[in-house]
C-alpha positions in Angstrom: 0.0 0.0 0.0 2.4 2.3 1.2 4.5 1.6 -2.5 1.0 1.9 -4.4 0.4 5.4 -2.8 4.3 6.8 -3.8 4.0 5.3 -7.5 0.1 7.6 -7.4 2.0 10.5 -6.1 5.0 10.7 -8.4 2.3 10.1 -11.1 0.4 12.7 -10.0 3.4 15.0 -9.7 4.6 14.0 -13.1 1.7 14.9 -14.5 1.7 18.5 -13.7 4.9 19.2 -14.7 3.7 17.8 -18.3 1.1 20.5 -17.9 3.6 22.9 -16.5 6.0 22.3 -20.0 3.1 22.0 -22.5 1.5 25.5 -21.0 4.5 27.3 -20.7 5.2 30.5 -22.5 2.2 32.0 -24.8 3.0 29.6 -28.0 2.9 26.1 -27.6 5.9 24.0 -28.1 7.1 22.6 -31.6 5.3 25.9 -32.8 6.8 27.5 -36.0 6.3 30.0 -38.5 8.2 31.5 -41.5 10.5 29.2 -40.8 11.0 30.7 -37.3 11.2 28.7 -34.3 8.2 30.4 -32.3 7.6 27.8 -29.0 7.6 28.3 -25.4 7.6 32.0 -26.1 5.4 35.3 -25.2 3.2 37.0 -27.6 5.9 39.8 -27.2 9.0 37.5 -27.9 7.0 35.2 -30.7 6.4 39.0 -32.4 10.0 40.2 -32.2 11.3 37.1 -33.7 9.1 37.1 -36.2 10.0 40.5 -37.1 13.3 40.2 -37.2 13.2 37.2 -40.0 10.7 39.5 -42.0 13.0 42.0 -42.0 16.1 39.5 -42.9 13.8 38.4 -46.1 13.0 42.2 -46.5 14.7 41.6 -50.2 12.8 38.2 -51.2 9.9 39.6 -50.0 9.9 42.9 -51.5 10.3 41.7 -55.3 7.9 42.1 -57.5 5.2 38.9 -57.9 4.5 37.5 -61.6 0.7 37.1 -61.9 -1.7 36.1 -64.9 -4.6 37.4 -65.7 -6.6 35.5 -68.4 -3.8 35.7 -71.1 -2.0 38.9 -69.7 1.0 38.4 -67.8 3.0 41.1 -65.4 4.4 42.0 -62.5 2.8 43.8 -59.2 5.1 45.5 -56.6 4.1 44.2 -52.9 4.6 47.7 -51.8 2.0 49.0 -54.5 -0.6 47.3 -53.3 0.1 46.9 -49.1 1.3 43.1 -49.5 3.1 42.1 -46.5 3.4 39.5 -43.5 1.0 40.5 -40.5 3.1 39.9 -38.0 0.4 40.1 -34.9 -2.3 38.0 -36.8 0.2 35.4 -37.1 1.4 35.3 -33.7 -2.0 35.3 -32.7 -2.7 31.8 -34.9 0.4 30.8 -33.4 -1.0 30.9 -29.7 -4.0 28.3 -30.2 -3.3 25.6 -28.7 -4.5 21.8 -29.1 -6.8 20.2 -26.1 -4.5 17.5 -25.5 -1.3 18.8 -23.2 0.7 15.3 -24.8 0.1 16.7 -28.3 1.5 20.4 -27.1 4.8 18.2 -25.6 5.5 15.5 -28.3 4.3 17.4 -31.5 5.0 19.9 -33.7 3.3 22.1 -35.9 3.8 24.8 -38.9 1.3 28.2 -38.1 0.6 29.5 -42.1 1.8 33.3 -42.2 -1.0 35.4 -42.2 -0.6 37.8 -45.5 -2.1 40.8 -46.2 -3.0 43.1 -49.0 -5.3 46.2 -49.9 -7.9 44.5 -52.3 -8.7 47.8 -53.7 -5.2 49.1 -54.7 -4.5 45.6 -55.5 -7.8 45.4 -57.5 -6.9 48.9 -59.1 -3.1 47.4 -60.5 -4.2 44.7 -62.2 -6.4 46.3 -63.9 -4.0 49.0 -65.3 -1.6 45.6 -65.9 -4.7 43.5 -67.8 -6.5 46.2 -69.1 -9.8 44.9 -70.2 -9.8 40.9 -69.9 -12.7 38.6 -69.7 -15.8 38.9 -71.0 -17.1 43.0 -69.9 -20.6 43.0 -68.4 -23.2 44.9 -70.4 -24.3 47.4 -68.2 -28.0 48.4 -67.6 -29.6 52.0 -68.8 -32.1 53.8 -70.2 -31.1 55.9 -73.0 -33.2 58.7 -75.0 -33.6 58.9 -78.8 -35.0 62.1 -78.6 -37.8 62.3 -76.0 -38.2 58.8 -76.6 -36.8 56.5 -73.7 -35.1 52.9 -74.9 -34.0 50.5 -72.0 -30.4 48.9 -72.5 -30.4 45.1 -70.5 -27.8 44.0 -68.4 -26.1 41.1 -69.4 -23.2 39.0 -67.0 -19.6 38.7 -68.5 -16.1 37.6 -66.7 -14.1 39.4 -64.5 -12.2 40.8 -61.8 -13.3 40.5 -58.4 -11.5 42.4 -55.6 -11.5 39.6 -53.0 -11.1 36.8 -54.9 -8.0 38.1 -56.3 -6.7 39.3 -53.2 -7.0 36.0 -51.8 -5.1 34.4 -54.5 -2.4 36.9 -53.8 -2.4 35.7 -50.3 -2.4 32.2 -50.7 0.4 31.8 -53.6 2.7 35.0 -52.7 4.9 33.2 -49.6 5.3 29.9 -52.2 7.1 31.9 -54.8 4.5 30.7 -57.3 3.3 32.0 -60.3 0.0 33.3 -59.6 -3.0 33.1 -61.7 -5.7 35.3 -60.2 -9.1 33.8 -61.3 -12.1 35.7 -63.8 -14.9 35.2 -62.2 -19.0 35.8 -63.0 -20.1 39.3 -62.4 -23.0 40.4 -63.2 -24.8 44.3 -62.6 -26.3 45.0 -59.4 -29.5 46.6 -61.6 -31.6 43.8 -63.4 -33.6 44.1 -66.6 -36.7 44.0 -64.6 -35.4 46.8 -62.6 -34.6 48.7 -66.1 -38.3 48.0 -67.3 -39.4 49.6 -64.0 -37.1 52.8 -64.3 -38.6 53.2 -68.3 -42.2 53.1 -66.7 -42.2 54.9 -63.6 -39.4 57.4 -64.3 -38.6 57.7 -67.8 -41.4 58.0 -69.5 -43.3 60.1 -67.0 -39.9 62.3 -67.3 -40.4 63.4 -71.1 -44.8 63.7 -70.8 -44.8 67.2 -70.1 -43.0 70.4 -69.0 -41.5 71.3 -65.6 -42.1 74.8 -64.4 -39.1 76.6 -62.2 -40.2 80.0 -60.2 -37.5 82.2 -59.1 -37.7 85.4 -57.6 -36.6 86.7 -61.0 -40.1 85.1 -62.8 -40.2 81.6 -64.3 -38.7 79.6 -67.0 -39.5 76.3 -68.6 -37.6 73.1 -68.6 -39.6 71.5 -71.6 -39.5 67.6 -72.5 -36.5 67.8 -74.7 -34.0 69.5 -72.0 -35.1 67.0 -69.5 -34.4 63.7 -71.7 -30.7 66.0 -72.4 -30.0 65.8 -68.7 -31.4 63.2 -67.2 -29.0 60.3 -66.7 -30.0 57.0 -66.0 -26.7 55.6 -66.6 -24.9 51.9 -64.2 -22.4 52.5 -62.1 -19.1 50.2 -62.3 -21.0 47.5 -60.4 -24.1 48.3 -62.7 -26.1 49.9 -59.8 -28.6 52.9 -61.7 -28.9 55.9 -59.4 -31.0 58.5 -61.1 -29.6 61.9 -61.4 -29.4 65.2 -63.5 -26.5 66.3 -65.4 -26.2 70.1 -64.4 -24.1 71.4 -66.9 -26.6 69.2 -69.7 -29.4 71.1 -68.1 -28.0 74.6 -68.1 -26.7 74.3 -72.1 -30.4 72.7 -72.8 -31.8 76.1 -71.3 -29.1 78.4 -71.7 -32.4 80.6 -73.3 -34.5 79.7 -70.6 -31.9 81.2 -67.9 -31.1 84.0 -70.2 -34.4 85.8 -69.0 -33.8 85.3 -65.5 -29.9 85.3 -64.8 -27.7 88.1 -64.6 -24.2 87.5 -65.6 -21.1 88.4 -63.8 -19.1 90.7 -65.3 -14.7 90.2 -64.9 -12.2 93.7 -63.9 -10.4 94.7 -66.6 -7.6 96.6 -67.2 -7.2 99.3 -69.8 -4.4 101.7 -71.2 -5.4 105.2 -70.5 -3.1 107.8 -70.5 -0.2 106.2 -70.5 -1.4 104.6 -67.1 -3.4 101.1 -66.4 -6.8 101.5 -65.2 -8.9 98.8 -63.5 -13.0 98.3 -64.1 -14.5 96.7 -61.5 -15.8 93.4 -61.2 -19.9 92.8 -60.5 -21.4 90.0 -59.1 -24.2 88.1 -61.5 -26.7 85.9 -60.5 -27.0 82.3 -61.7 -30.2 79.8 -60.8 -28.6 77.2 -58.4 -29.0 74.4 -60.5 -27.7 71.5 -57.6 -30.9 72.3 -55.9 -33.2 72.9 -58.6 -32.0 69.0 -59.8 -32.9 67.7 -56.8 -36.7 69.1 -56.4 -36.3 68.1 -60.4 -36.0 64.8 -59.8 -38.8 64.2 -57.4 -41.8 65.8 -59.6 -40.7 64.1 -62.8 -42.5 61.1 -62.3 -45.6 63.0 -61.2 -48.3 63.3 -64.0 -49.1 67.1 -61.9 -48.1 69.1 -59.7 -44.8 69.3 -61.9 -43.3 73.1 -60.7 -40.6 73.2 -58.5 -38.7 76.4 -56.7 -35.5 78.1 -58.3 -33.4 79.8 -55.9 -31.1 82.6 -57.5 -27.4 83.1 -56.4 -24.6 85.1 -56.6 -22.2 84.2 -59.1 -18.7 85.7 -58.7 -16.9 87.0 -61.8 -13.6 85.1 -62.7 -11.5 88.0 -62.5 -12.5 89.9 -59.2 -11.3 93.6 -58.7 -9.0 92.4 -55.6 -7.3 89.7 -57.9 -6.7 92.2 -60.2 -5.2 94.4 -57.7 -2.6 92.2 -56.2 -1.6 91.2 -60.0 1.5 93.7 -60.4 0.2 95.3 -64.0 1.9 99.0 -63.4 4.3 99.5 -66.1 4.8 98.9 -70.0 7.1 95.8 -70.0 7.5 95.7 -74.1 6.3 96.8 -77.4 6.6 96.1 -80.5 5.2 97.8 -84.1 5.1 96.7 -87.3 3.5 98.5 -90.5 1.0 98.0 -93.4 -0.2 99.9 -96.9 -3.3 100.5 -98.4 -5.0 102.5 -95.3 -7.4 101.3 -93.1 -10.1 100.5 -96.2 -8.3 97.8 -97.6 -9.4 94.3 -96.2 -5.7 93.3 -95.4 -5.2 96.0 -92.9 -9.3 95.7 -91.6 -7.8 92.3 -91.0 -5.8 93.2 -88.9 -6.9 96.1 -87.1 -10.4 93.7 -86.6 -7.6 91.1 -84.6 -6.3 93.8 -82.6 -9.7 95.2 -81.5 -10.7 91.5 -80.3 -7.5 90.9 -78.5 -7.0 94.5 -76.8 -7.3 94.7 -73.1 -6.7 90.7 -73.0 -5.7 89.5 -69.2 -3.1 86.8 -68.6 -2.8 85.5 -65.4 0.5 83.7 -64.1 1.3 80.3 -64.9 -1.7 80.7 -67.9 -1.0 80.0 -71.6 -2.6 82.7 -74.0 -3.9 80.8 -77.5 -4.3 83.4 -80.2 -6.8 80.8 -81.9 -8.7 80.4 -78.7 -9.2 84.1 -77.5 -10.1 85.3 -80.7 -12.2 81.8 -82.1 -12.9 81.7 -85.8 -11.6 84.3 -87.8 -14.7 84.3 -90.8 -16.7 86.6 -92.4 -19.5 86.3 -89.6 -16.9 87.7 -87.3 -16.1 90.7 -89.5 -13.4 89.7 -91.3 -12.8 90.0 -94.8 -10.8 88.0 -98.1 -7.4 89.1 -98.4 -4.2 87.3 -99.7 -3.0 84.3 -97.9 -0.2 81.2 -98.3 -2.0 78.1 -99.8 -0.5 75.3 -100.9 2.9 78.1 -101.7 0.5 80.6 -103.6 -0.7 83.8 -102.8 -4.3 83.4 -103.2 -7.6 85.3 -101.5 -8.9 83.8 -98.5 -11.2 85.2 -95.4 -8.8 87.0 -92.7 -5.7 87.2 -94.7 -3.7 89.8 -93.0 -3.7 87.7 -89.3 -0.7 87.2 -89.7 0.4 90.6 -89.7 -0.4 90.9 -86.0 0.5 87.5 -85.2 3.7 88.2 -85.8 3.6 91.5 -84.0 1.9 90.0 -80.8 4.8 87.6 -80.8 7.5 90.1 -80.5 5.8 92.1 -77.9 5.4 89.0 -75.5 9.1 87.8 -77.0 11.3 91.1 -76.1 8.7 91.3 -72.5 10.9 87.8 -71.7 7.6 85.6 -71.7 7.6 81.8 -73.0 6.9 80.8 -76.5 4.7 77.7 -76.4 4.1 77.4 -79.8 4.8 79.9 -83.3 5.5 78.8 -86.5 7.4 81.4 -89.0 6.0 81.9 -92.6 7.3 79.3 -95.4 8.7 82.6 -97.3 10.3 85.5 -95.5 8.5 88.9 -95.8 10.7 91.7 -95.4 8.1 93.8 -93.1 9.0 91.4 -90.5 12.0 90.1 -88.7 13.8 87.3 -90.0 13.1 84.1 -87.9 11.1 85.9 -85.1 7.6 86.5 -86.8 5.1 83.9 -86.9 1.8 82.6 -89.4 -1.1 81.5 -87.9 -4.1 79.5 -89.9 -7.4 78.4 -87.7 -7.4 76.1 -86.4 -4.9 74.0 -87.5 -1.9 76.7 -86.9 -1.5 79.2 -83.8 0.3 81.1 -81.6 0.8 80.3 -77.9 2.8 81.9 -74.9 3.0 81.3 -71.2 3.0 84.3 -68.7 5.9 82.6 -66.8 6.3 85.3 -64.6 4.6 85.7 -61.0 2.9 88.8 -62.3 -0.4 89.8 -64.1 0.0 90.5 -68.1 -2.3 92.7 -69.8 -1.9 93.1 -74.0 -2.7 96.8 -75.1 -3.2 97.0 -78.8 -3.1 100.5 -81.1 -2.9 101.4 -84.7 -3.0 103.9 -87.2 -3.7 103.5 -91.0 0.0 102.6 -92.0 0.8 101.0 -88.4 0.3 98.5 -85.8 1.4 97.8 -82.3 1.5 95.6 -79.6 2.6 96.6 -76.0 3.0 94.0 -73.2 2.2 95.6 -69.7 3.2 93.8 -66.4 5.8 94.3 -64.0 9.5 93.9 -66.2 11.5 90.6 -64.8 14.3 91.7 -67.0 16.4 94.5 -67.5 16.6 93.7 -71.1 15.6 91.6 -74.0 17.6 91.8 -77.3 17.8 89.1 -80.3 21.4 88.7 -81.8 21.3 87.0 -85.5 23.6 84.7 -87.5 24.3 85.3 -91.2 22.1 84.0 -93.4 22.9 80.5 -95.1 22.3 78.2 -97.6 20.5 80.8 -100.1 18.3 79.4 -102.7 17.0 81.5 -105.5 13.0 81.7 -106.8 12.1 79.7 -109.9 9.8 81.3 -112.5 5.8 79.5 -112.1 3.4 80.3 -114.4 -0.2 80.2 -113.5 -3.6 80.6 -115.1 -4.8 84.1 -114.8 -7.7 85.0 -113.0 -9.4 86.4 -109.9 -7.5 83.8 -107.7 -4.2 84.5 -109.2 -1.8 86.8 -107.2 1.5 87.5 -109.0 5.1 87.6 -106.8 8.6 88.8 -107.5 9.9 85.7 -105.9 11.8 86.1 -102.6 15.3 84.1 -102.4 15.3 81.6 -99.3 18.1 81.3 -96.2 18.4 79.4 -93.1 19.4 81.9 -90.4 19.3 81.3 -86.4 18.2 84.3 -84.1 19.1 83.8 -80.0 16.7 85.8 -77.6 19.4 87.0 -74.9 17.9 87.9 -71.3 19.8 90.1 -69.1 19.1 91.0 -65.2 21.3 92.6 -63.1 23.3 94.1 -65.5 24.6 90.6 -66.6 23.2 87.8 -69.4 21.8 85.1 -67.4 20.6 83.2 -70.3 20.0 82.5 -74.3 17.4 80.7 -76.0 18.0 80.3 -80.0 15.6 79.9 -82.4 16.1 78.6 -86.0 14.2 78.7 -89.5 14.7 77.5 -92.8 12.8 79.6 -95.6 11.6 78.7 -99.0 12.5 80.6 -101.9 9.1 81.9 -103.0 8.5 81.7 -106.6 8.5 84.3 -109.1 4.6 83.6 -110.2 3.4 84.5 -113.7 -0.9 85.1 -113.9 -0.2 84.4 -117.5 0.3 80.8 -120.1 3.6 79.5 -120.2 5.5 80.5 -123.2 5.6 77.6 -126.1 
């Protein structure tokens, strides 16, 4: 008995230090992960080891992973997309422990990393890397031909899926496999029974009749046709249809509407006067706030009555405000620049011209902005004023609407040139004119050719425009950058002399003396300080204008 009752007690006692081993530490025995030898230890330790050998593989694990997506192939950055080891997730899979304390003592086991990634960016680079794969869901709608509503059906296709790729990112990245992330059925949130129930309850109640907006200003009319314009009953990317109204649709399908009710704001200008700049004021307008019109819109439209709604009127600030202008530094006469014309101010060359100066006088460019000659002026055609006059076609003199242009093209270009400003785009005539400089003058032809700078300086530029009959000139105001720009030319080169073309007389046909053609450089040099700081060349090469006959070639 008394044997029996030590064999109990030192099997008792054995016992608990089994228990005492197999629960000791926060990760059971025989525990590892990435290769790291985890138990016995505390959450703290487990973490800090596991860290350490993540940051050991820190090169393995930051090259990029090979995946395929249906028959694309390429390569995503871990660090792109947030695809790492999480080192508390796994230390926290490594601390589960089995019921049995004989299993925690005698055996081992391997805890899976726990990976993560950011589905969305991960979602958002394999998309740029595929581009469109699968098979692309038709997504649902309602479209208008005319006032007419016509339902477009969702149909399902093949695709990406955020999660399921992520997961096969997690599941192949540690095994250094090549990973194929799966396509997948997706199909649009909206179905077609949900489409036929948009065309009847919303659509076509949405084009019956005419909604009514009252401001404090009187009403205006949003008829049938601006409504089927605006209204947008277009899928999401997951095919979801949220109704909503396309503001700036609605405002161009009633720009006519609003003109009876809206005031519009009105910019500061500046102006030469005396020798001096002068500033206009700005003034506020007033413009219907279309947001919340949309809104009230969108709930009467499927009424059969009852379809008015309330337009509230706001103040709509000016682009250029009267304080912008005043911090903008336009106080002196940085450049100008003239050039000169025959015929008097009745010949349609020089109305030309004088037309293009008019338009572009008093023109504000603020810092950083380009000025397009093309765009601030539009078309140049005889609804605008203009007139036929000789232009280069096709390496003839022959009449054409606005002929003249490039007269004050060229001038505009050496005012903003000598005031130091960058040239964005010019392009010199094919023959060179001796009223302007060689190799700094520039054609322009809407709207395939034009002439572009870039107000480059921190300062406000305003272009001031005069002429007489014989003359006209360009004047750059601002603040000056520079103490001076000059332009210092090479000799011309490579001449080449005009040939003799003969061409059938007529209305169309202009005859030339023929000019001889050169190539010849020209540097713009900037000084400040009293010192060249820098030099920008330009080059040209010029044809040799014919000399052309308005007459049958001799036999």
């Amino acid at each position: 008995m008394i044997v029996a009752a030590v064999i109990a007690a030192a099997l008792v006692s054995s016992a608990g230090g089994v228990a005492a081993y197999a629960y000791a530490g926060d990760v059971p025995p025989g525990t590892t992960a990435l290769g790291v030898e985890l138990g016995g230890k505390t959450r703290a330790e487990a973490a800090e080891a596991l860290r350490s050998e993540v940051a050991r593989r820190s090169d393995a694990l930051g090259r990029p992973v090979t995946v395929t997506v249906g028959d694309r192939t390429g390569q995503i950055t871990p660090a792109s997309v947030g695809l790492g080891v999480d080192v508390e997730a796994t230390v926290a899979a490594s601390t589960r422990r089995p019921g049995n304390p004989l299993r925690a003592i005698f055996g081992s086991r391997t805890v899976e990393p726990v990976v993560t990634v950011d589905a969305a960016r991960l979602d958002a680079e394999l998309r740029k890397m595929a581009g469109k794969v699968g098979e692309q869901m038709t997504m649902p709608a309602v479209v208008f031909e005319g006032t007419t509503p016509k339902p477009v059906y969702p149909r399902p296709g093949k695709g990406l899926e955020s999660e399921r790729s992520a997961q096969a990112l997690r599941d192949g990245w540690l095994k250094g496999q090549h990973i194929a992330i799966p396509l997948v059925d997706v199909h649009p949130t909206t179905t077609a029974e949900e489409v036929d129930r948009l065309v009847a309850e919303l659509a076509k109640p949405a084009v019956s009749a005419a909604v009514t907006v009252t401001t404090d200003r009187g009403q205006l009319t949003i008829p049938p046709a601006a409504t089927a314009k605006s209204l947008v009953l277009g899928a999401d990317k997951s095919g979801r249809i949220d109704p909503r109204i396309d503001e700036k649709a609605l405002r161009a399908a009633i720009a006519g509407e609003l003109a009876k009710i809206e005031v519009k704001p009105k910019d500061a200008t500046v102006s030469i006067e005396g020798g001096k700049p002068r500033v206009t004021p700005s003034v506020a307008g007033q413009q219907v706030d279309l947001a919340a019109v949309s809104g009230e819109l969108l709930a009467v439209l499927p009424k059969s009555d009852g379809r008015q709604v309330t337009g509230v009127l706001k103040e709509k600030q000016p682009a250029t405000t009267t304080e912008e202008v005043a911090k903008l530094g336009i106080k002196e006469r940085v450049s100008t620049f003239t050039t000169h014309f025959s015929g008097g101010l009745s010949d349609p060359r020089s109305h030309n011209i004088v037309t293009a100066a008019k338009t572009v006088d008093g023109a504000l460019v603020k810092p950083g902005k380009v000025f397009s000659l093309n765009g601030y002026t539009g078309p140049r055609g005889y609804a605008e004023g203009y007139k036929d006059a000789a232009v280069i076609l096709d390496g003839k003199l022959v009449p054409g609407v606005g002929g003249g242009i490039s007269q004050f093209t060229t001038t505009l270009f050496n005012a903003t040139y000598y005031a130091g400003l960058e040239d964005v785009q010019h392009t010199p005539h094919s023959y060179w004119f001796s009223r302007y400089p060689s190799v700094i003058e520039s054609t322009i032809f809407y709207p395939t050719l034009d002439f572009k700078f870039r107000n480059d300086t921190p300062h406000g530029v305003v272009i001031d425009t005069s002429f007489t009959a014989s003359s006209i000139t360009v004047s750059i105001w601002s603040t000056k950058v520079y103490d001076s720009v000059t332009t210092q030319w090479s000799p011309k080169r490579d001449t080449t002399t005009p040939k003799t073309v003969f061409l059938d007389p007529g209305p169309s046909c202009i005859a030339t003396d023929g000019i001889n053609g050169f190539t010849q450089d020209a540097w713009r040099i900037f000084r400040q300080g009293g010192k060249e700081i820098r030099r920008e060349k330009f080059t040209w090469r010029y044809d040799a204008e014919p000399r052309y006959r308005c007459a049958k070639q001799p036999a």
